[in-house]
mmCIF file of the N, C-alpha and C atoms, coordinates in Angstrom:
data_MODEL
# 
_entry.id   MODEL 
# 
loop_
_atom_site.group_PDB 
_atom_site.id 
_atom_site.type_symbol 
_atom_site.label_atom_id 
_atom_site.label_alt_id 
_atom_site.label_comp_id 
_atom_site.label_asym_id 
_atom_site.label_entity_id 
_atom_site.label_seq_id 
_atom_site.pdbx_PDB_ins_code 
_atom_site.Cartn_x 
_atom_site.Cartn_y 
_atom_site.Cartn_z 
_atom_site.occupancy 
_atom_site.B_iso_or_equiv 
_atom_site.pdbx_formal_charge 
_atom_site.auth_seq_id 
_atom_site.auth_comp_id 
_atom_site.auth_asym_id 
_atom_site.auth_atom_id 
_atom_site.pdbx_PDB_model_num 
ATOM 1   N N  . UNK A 1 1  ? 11.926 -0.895 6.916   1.00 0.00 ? 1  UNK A N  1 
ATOM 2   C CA . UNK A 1 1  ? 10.970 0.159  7.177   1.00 0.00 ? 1  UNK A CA 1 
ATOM 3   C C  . UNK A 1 1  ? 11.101 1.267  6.132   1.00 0.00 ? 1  UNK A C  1 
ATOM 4   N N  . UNK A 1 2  ? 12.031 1.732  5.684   1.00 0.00 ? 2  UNK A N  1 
ATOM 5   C CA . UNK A 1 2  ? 13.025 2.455  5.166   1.00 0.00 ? 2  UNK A CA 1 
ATOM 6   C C  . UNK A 1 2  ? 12.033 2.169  4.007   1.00 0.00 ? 2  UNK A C  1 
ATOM 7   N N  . UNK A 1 3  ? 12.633 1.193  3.262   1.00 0.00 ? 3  UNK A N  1 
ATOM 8   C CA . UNK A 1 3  ? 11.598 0.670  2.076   1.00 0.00 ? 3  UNK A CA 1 
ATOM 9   C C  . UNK A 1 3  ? 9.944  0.287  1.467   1.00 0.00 ? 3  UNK A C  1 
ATOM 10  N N  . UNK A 1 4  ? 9.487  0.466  2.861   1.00 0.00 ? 4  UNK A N  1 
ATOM 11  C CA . UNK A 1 4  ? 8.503  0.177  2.845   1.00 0.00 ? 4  UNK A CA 1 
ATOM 12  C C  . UNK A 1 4  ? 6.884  1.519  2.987   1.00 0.00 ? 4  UNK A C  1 
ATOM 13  N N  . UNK A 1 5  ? 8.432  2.366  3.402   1.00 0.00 ? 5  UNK A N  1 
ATOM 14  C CA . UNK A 1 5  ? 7.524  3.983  3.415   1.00 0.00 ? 5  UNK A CA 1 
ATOM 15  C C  . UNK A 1 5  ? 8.214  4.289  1.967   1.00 0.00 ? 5  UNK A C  1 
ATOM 16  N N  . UNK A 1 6  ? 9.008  4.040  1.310   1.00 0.00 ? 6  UNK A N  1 
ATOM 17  C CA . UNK A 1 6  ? 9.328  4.772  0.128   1.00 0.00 ? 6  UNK A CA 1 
ATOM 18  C C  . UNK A 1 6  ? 8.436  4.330  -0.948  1.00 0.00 ? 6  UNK A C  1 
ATOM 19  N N  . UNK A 1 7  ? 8.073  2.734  -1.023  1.00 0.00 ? 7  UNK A N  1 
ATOM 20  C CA . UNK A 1 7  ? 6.925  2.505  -1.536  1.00 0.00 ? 7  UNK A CA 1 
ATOM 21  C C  . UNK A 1 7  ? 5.885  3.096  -1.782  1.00 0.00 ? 7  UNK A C  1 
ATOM 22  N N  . UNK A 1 8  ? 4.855  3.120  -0.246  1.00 0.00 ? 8  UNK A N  1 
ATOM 23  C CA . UNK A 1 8  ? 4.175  3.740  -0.158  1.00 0.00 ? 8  UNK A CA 1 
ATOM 24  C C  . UNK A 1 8  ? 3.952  5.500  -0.341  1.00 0.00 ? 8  UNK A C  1 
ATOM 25  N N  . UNK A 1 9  ? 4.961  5.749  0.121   1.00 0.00 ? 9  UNK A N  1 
ATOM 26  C CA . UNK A 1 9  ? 4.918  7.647  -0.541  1.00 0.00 ? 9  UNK A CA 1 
ATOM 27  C C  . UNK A 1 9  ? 5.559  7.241  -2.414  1.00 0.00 ? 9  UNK A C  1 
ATOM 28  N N  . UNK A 1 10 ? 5.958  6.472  -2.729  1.00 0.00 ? 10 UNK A N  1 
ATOM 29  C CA . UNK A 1 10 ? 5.838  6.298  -3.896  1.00 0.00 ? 10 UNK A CA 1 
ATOM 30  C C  . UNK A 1 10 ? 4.257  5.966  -4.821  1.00 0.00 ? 10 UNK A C  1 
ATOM 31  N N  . UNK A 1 11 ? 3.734  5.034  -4.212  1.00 0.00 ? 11 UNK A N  1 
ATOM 32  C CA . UNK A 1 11 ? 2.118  5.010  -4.767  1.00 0.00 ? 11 UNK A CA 1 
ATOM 33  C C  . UNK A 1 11 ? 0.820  6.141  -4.495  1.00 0.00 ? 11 UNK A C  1 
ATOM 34  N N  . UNK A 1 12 ? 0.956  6.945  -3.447  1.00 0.00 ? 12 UNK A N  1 
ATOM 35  C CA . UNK A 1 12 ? 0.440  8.340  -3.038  1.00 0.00 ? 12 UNK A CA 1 
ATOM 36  C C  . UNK A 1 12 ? 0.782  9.005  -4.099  1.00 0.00 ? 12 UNK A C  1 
ATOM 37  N N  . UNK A 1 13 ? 1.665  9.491  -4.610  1.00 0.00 ? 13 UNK A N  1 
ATOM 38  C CA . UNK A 1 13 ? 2.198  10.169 -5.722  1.00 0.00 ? 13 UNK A CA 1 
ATOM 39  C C  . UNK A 1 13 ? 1.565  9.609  -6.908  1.00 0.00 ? 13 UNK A C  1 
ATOM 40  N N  . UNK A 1 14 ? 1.973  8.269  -7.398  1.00 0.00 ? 14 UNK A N  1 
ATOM 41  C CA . UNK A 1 14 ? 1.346  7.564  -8.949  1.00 0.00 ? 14 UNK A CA 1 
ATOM 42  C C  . UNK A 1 14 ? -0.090 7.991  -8.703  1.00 0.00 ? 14 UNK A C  1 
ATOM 43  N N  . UNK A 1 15 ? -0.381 7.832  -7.349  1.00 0.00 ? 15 UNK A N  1 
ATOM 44  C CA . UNK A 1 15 ? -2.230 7.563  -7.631  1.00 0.00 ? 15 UNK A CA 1 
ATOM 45  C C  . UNK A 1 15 ? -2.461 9.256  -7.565  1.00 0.00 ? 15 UNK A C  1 
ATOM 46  N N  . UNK A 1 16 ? -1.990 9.976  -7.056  1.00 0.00 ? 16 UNK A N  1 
ATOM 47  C CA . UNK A 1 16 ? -2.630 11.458 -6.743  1.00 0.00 ? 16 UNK A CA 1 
ATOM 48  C C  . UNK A 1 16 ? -2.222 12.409 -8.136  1.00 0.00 ? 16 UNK A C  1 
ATOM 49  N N  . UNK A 1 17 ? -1.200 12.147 -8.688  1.00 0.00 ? 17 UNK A N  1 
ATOM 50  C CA . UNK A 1 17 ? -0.474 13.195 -9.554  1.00 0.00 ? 17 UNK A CA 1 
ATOM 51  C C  . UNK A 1 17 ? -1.445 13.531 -10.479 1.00 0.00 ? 17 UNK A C  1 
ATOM 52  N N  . UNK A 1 18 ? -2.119 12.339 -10.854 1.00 0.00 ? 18 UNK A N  1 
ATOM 53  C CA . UNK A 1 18 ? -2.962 13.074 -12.167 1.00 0.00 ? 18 UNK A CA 1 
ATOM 54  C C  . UNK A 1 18 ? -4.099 13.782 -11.987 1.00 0.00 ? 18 UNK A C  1 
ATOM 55  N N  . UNK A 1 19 ? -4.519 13.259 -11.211 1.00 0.00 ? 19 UNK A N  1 
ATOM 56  C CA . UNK A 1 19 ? -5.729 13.825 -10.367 1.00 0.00 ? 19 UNK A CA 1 
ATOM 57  C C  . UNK A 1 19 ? -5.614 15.279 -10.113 1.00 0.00 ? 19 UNK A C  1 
ATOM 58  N N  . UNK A 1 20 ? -4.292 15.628 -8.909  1.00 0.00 ? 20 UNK A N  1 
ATOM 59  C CA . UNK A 1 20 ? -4.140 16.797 -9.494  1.00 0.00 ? 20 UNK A CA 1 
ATOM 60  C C  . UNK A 1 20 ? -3.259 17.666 -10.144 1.00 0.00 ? 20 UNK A C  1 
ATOM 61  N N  . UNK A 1 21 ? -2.971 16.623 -11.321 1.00 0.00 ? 21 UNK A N  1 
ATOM 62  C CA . UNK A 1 21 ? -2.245 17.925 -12.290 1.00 0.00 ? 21 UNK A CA 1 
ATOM 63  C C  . UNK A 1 21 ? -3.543 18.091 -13.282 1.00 0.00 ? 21 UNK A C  1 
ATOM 64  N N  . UNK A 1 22 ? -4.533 17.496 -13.224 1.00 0.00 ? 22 UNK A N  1 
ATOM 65  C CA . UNK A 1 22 ? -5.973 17.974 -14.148 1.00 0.00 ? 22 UNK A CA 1 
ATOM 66  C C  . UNK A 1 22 ? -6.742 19.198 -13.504 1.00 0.00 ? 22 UNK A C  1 
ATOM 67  N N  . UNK A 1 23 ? -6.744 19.169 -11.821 1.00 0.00 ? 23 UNK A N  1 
ATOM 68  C CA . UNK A 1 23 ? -7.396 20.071 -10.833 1.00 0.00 ? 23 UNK A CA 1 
ATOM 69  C C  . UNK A 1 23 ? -6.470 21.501 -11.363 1.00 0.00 ? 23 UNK A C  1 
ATOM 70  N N  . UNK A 1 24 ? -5.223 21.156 -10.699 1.00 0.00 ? 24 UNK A N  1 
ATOM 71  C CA . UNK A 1 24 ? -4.776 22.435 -10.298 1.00 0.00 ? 24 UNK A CA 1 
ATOM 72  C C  . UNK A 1 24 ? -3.604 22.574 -11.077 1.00 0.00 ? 24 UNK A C  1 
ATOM 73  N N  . UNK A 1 25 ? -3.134 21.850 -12.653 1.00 0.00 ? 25 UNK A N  1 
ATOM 74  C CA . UNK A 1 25 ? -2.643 22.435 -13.721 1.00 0.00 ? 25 UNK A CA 1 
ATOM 75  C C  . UNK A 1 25 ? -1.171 21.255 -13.524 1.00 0.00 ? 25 UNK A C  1 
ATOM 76  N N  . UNK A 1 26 ? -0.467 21.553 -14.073 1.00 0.00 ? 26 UNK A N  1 
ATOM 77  C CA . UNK A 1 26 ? 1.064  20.818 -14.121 1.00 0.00 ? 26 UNK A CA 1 
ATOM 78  C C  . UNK A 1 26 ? 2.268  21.435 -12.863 1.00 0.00 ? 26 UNK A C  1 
ATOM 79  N N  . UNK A 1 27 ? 2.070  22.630 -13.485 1.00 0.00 ? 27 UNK A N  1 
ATOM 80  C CA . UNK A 1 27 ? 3.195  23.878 -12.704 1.00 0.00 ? 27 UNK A CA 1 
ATOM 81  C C  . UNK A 1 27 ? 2.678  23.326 -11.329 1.00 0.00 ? 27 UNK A C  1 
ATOM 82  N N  . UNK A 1 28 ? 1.422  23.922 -10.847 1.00 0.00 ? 28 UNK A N  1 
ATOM 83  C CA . UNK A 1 28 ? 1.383  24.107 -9.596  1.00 0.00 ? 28 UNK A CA 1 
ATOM 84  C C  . UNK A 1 28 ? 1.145  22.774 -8.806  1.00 0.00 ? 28 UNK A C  1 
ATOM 85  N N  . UNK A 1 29 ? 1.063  21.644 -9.331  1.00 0.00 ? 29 UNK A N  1 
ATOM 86  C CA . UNK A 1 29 ? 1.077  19.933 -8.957  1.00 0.00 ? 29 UNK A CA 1 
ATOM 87  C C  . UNK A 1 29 ? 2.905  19.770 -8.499  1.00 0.00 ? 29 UNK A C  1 
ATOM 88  N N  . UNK A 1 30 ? 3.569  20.377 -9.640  1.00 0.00 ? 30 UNK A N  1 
ATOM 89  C CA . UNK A 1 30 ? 5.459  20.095 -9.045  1.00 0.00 ? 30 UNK A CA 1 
ATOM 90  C C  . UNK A 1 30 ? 5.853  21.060 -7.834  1.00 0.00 ? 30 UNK A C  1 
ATOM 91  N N  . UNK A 1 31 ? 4.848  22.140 -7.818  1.00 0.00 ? 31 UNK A N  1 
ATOM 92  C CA . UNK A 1 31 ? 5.018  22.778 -6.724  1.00 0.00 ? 31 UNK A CA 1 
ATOM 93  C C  . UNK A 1 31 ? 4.744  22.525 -5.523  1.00 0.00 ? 31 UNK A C  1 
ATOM 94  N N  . UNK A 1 32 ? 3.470  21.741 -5.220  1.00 0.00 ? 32 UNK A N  1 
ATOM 95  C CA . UNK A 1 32 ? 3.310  21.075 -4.318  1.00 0.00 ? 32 UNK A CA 1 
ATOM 96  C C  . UNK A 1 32 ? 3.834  20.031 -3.969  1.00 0.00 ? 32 UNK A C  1 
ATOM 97  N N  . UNK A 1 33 ? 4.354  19.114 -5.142  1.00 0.00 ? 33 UNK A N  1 
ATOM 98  C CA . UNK A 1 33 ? 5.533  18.503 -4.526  1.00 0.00 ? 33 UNK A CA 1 
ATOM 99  C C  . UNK A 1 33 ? 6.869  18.700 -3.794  1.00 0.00 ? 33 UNK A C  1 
ATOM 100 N N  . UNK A 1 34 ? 7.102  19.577 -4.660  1.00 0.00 ? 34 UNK A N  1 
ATOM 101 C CA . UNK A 1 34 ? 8.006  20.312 -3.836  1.00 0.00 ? 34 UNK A CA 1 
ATOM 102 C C  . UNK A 1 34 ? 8.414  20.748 -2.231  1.00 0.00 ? 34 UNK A C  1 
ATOM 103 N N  . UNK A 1 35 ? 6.833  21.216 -2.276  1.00 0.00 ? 35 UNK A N  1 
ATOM 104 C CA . UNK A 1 35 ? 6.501  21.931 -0.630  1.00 0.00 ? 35 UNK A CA 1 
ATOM 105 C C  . UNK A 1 35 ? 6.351  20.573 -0.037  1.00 0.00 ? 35 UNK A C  1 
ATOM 106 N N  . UNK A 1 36 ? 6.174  19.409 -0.605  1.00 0.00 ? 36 UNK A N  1 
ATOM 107 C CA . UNK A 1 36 ? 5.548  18.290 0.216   1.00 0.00 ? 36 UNK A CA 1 
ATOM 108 C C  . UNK A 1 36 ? 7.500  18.080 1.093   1.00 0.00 ? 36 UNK A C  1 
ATOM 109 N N  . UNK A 1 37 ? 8.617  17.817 -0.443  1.00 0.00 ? 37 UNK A N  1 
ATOM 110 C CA . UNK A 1 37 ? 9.635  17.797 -0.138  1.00 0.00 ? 37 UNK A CA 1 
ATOM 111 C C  . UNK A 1 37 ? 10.555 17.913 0.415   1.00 0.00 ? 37 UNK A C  1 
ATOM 112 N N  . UNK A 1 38 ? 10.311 19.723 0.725   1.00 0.00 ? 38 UNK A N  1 
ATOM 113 C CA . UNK A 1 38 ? 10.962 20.908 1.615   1.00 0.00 ? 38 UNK A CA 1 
ATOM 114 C C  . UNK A 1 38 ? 10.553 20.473 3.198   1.00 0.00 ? 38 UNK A C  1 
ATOM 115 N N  . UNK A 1 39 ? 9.250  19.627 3.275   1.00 0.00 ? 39 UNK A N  1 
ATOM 116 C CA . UNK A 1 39 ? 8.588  19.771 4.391   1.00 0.00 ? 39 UNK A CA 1 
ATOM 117 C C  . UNK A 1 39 ? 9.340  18.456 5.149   1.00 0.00 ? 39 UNK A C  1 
ATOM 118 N N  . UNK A 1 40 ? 9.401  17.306 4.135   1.00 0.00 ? 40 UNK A N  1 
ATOM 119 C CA . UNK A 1 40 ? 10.171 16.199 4.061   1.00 0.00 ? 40 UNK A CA 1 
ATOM 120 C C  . UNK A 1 40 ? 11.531 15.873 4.984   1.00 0.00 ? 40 UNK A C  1 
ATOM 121 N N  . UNK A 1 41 ? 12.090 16.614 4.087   1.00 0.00 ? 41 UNK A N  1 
ATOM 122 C CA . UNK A 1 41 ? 13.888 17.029 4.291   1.00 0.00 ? 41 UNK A CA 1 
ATOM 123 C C  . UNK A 1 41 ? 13.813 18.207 5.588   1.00 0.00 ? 41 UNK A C  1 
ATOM 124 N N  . UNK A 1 42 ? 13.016 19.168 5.940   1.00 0.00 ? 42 UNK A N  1 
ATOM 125 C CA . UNK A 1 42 ? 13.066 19.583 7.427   1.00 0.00 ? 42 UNK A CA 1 
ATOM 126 C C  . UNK A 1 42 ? 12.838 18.663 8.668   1.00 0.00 ? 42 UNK A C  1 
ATOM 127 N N  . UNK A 1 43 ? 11.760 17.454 8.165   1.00 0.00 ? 43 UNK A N  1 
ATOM 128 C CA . UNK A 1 43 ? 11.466 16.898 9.272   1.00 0.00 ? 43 UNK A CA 1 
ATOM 129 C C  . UNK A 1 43 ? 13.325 15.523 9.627   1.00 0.00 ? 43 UNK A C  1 
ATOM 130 N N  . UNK A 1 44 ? 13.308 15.410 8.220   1.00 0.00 ? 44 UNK A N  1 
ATOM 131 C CA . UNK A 1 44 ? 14.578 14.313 8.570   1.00 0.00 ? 44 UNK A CA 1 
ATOM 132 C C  . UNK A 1 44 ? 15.793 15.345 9.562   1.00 0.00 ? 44 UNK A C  1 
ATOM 133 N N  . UNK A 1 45 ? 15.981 16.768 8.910   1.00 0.00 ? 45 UNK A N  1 
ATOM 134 C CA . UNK A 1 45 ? 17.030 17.122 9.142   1.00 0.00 ? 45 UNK A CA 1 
ATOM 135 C C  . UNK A 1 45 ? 16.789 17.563 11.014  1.00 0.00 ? 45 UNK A C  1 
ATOM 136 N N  . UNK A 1 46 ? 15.848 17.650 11.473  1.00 0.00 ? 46 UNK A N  1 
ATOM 137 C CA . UNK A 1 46 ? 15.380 17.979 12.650  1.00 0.00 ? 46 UNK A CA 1 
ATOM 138 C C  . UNK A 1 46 ? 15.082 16.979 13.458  1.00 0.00 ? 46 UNK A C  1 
ATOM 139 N N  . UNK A 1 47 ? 14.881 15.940 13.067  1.00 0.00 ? 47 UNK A N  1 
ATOM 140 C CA . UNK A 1 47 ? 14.464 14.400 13.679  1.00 0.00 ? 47 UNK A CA 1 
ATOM 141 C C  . UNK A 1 47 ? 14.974 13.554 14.089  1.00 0.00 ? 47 UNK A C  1 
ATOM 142 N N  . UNK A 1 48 ? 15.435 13.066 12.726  1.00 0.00 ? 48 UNK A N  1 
ATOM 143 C CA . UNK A 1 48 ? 16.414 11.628 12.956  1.00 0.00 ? 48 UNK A CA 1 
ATOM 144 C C  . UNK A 1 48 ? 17.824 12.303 13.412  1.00 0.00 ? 48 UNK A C  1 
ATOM 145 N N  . UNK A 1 49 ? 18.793 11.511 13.924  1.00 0.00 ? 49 UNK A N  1 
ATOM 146 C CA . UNK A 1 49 ? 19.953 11.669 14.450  1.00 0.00 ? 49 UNK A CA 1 
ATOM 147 C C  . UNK A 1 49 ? 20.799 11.321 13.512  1.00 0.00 ? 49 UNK A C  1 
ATOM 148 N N  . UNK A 1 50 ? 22.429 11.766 13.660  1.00 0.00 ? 50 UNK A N  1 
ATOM 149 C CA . UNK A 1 50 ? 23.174 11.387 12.498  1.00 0.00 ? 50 UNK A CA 1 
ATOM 150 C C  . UNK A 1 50 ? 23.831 10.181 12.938  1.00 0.00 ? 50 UNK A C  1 
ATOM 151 N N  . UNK A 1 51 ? 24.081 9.067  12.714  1.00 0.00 ? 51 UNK A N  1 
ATOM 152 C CA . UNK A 1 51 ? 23.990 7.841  13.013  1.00 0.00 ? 51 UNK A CA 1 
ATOM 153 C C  . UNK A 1 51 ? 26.023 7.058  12.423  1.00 0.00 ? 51 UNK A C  1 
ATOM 154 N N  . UNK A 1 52 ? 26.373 8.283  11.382  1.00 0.00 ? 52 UNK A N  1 
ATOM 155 C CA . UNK A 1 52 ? 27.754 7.980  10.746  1.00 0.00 ? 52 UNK A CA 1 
ATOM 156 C C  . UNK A 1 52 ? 28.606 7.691  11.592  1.00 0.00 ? 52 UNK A C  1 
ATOM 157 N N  . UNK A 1 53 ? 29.374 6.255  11.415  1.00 0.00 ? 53 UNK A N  1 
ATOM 158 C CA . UNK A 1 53 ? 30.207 5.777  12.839  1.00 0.00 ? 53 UNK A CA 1 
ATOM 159 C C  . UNK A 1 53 ? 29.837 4.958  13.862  1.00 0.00 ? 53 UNK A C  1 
ATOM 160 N N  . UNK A 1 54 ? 28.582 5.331  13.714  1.00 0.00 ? 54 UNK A N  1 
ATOM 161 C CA . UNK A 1 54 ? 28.331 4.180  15.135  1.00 0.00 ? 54 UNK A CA 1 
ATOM 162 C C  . UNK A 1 54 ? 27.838 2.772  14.740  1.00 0.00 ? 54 UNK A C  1 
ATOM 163 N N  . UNK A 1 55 ? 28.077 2.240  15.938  1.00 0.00 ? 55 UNK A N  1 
ATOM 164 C CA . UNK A 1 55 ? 27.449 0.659  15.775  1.00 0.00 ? 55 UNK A CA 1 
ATOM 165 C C  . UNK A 1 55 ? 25.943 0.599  16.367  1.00 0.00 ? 55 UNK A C  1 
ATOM 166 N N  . UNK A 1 56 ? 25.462 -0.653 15.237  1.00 0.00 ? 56 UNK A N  1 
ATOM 167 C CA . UNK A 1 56 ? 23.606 -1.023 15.617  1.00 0.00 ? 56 UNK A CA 1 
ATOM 168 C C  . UNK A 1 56 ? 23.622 -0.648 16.844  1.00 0.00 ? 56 UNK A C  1 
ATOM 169 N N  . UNK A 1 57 ? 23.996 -1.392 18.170  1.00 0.00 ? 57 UNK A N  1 
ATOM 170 C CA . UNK A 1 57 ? 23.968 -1.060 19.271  1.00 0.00 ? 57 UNK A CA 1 
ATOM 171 C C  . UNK A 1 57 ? 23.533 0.437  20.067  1.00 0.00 ? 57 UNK A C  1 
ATOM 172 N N  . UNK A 1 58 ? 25.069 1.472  19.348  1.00 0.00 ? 58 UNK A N  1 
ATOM 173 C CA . UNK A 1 58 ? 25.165 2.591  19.434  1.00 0.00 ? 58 UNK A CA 1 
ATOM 174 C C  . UNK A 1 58 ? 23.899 3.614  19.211  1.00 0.00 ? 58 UNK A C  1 
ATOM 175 N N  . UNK A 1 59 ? 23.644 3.082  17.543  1.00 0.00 ? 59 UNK A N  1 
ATOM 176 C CA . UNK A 1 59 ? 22.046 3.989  17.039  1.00 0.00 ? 59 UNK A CA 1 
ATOM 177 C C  . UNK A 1 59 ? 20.534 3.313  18.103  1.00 0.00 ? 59 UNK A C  1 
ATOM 178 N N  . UNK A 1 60 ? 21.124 1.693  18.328  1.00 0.00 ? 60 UNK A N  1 
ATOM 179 C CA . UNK A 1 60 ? 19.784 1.344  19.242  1.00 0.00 ? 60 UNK A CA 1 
ATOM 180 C C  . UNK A 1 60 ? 19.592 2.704  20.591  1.00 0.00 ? 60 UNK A C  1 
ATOM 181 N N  . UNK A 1 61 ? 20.419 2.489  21.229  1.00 0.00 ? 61 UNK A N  1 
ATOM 182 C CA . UNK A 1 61 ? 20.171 4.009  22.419  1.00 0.00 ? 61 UNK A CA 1 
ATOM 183 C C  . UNK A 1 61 ? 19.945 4.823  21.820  1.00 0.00 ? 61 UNK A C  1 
ATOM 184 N N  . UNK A 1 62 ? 20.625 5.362  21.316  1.00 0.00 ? 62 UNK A N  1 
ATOM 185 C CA . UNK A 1 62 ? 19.876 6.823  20.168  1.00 0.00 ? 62 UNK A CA 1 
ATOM 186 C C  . UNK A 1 62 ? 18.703 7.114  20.280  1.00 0.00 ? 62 UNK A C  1 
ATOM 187 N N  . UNK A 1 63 ? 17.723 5.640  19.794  1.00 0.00 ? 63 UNK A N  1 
ATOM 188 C CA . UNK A 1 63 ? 16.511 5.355  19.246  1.00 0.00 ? 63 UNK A CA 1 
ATOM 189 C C  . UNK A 1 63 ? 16.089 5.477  20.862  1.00 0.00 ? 63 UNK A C  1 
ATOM 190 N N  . UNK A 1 64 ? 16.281 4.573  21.698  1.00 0.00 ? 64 UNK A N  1 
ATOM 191 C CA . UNK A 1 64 ? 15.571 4.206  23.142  1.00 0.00 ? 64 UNK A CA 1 
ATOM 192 C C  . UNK A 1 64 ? 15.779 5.595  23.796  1.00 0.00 ? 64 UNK A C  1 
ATOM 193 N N  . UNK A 1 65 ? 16.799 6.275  23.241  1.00 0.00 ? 65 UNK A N  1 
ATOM 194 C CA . UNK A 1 65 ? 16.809 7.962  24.354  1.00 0.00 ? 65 UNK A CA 1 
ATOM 195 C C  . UNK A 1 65 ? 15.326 8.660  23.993  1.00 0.00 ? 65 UNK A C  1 
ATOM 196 N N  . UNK A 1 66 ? 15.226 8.703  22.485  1.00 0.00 ? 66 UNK A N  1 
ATOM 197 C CA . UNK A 1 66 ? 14.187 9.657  22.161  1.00 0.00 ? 66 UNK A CA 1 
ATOM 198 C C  . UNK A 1 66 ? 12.872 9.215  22.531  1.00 0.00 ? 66 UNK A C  1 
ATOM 199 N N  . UNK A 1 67 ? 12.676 7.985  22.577  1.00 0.00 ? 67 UNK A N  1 
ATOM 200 C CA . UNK A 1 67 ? 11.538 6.993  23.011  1.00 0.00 ? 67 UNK A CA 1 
ATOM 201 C C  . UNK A 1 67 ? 11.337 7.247  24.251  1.00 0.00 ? 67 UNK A C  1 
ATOM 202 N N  . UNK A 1 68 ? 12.018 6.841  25.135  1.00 0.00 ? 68 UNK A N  1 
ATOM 203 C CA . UNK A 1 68 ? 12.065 6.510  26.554  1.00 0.00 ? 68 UNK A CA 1 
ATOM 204 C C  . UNK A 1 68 ? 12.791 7.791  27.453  1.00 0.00 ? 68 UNK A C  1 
ATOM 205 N N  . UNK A 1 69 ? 13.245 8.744  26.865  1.00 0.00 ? 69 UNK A N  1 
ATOM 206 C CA . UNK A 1 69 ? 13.828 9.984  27.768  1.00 0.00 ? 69 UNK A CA 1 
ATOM 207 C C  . UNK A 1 69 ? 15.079 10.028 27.864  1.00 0.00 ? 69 UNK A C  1 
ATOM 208 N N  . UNK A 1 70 ? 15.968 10.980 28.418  1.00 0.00 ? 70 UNK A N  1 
ATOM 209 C CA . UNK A 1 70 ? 17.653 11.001 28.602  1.00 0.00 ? 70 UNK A CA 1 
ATOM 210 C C  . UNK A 1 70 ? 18.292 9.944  29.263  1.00 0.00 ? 70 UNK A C  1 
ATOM 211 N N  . UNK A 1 71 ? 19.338 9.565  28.342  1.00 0.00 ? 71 UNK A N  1 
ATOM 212 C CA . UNK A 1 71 ? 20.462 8.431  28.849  1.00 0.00 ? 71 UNK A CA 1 
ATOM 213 C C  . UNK A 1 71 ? 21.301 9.002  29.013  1.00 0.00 ? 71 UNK A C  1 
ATOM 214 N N  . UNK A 1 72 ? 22.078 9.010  30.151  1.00 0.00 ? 72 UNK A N  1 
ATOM 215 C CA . UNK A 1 72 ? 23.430 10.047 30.080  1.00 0.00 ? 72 UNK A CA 1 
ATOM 216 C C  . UNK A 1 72 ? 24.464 8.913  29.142  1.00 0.00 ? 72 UNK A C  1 
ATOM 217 N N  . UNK A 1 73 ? 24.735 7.858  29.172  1.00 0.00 ? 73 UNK A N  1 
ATOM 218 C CA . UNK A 1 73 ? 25.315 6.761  28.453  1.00 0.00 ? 73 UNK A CA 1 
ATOM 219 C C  . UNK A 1 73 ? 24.953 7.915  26.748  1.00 0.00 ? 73 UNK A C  1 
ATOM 220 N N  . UNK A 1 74 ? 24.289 8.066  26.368  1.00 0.00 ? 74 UNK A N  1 
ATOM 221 C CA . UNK A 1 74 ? 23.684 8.087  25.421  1.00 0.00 ? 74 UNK A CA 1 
ATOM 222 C C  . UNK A 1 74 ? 24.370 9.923  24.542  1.00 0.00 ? 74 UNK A C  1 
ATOM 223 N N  . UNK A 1 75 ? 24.803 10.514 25.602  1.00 0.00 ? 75 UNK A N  1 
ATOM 224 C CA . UNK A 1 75 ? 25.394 12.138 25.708  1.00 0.00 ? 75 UNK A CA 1 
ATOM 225 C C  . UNK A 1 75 ? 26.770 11.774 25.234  1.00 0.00 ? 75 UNK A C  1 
ATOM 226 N N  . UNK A 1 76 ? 27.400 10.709 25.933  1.00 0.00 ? 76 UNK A N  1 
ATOM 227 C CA . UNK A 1 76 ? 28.611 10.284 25.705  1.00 0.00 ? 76 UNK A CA 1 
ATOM 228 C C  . UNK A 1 76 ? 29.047 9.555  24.093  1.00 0.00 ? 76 UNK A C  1 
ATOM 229 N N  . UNK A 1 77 ? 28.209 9.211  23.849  1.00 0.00 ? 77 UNK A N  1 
ATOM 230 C CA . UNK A 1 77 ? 28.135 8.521  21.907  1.00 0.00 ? 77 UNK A CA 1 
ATOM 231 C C  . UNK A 1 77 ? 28.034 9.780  21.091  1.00 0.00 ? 77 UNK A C  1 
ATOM 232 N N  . UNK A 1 78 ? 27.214 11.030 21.651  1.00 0.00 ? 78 UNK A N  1 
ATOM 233 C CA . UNK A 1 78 ? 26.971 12.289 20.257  1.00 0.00 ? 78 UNK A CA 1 
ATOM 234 C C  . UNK A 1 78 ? 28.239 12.724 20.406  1.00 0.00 ? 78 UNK A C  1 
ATOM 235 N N  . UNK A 1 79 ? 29.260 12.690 21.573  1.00 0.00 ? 79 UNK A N  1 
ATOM 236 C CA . UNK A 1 79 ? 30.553 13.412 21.359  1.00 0.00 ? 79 UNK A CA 1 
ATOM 237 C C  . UNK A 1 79 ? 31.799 13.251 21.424  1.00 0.00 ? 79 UNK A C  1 
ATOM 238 N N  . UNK A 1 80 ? 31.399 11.684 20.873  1.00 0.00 ? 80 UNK A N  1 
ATOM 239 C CA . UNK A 1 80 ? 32.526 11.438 20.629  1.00 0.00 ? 80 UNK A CA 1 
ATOM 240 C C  . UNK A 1 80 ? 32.667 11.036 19.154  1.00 0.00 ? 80 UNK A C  1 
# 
């Protein structure tokens, strides 16, 4: 999945960049990347869970808590 969105936000970029770095100049095209970036890295850092340590299993609940609602099983994996 992982790879398959990096692709794709990889070809959004090839196909859009020139387009508008002709519109709206060079500078302000890296700037908007940028902001696209910033916006990027807030949503991972707010979203996804930190996953270091655990087993498939472990991150599967993770995944099924946020999906499906509170696991208390699931309270017991963030603290330990």
């Amino acid at each position: 999945m992982s790879a398959t969105v990096n692709w794709v936000s990889n070809l959004i970029v090839a196909e859009s960049f020139l387009s508008v770095a002709q519109g709206a100049g060079t500078g302000p095209t890296f700037l908007i990347i940028a902001g696209i970036v910033v916006l990027a890295f807030l949503f991972v850092f707010v979203f996804v869970p930190e996953t270091k340590g655990l087993t498939f299993d472990e991150v599967e609940i993770l995944w099924k808590d946020r999906a499906w609602g509170k696991n208390p099983h699931t309270q017991s994996l963030l603290q330990s």
